[in-house]
N, C-alpha and C positions, 0 to 999 in steps of 0.2 A: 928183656927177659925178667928183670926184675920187678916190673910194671904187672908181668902176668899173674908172676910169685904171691903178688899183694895182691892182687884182684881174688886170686885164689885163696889165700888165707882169709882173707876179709868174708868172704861169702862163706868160708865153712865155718869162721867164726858168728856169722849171722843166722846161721842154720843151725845151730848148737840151740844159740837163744831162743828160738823159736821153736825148735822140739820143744824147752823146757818149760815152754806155757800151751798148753795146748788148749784145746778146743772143745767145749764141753760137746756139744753138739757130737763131736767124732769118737767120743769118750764115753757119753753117757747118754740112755736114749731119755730124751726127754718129754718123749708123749707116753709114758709109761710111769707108775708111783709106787714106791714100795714102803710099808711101814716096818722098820724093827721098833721093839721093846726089850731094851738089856741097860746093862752095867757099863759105864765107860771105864777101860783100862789106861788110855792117858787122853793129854787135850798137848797139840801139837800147835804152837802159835808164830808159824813161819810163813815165809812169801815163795810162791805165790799163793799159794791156799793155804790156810792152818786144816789143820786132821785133827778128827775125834779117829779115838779107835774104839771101837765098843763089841763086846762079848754080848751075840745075843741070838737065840736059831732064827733058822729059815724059816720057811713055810711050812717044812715039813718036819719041822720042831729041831733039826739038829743042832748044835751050837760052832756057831761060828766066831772071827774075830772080823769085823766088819770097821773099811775105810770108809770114814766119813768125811768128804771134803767139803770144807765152809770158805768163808772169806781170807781175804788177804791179813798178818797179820795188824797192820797200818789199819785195817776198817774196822777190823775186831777193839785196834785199843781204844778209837774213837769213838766206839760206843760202850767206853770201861768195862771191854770184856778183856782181862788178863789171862794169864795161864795160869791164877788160881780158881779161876772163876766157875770149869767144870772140874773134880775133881775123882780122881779114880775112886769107885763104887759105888758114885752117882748113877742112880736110875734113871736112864732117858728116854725118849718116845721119841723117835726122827723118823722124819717123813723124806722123800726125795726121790729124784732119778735113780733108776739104779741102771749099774754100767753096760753098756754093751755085752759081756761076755759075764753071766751072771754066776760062773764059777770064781769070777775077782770079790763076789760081795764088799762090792764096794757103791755108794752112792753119794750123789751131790746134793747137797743138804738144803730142801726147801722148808724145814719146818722143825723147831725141837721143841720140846717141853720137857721140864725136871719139873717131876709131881709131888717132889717134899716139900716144895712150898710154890708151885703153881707159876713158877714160870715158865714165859714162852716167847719163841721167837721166830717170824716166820716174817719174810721180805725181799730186801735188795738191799745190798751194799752198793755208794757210788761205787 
C-alpha cells in the first residue's frame, strides 16, 4: 500500500511540474503574428518565461494591458538583459504569436524594438 501511496504522489507531483511549463504550441498559435505599439508597465525577469506587460490597443484601437512572454530568466541575464534593462514608460514595438484565445492579449514574443535609441531584438534563446 505504501508503494502505491508513493507512485501516486510522485506522478501528481510530476504532473504539477509539467502543467507549469507548458507548451507554446497549445498556448499560442504560431502561424499567426500580431504587432502591438505601447508603453511597458513592468518587465518580469522570472523562470520559466520573464513577462513584459505592456499597455497598448488592439486592433481596433482599445487599450489593453498585454502579456508578453520572453525567455527564461537564466537567458535573459546572459545576454545582460537585467530587470532594469526595460523600464516602465518605455515605448516598445513587439512582434509575436498571439495566444490561442485572443481575449487573453497575450503573446510570445518573437521580436521587440525600443525606438529611443533603436534597439532591437529578435531570435532564439538556447
Amino acid at each position: 500500500m505504501r508503494r502505491v501511496l508513493a507512485i501516486l504522489a510522485a506522478t501528481l507531483c510530476l504532473t504539477s511540474i509539467a502543467d507549469a511549463h507548458h507548451s507554446f504550441p497549445s498556448m499560442y498559435d504560431l502561424n499567426k503574428e500580431v504587432t502591438i505599439n505601447g508603453f511597458i508597465l513592468a518587465f518580469l525577469l522570472r523562470n520559466p518565461h520573464s513577462v513584459i506587460q505592456v499597455m497598448a490597443p488592439d486592433k481596433d484601437g482599445k487599450m489593453y494591458r498585454w502579456t508578453i512572454e520572453w525567455a527564461s530568466a537564466g537567458a535573459l541575464e546572459r545576454s545582460n538583459r537585467s530587470v532594469a534593462f526595460l523600464k516602465p514608460g518605455d515605448r516598445v514595438i513587439i512582434r509575436g504569436a498571439p495566444s490561442r484565445n485572443a481575449a487573453d492579449h497575450r503573446l510570445r514574443l518573437d521580436f521587440i524594438e525600443r525606438p529611443s535609441d533603436g534597439w532591437k531584438w529578435g531570435g532564439k534563446f538556447d
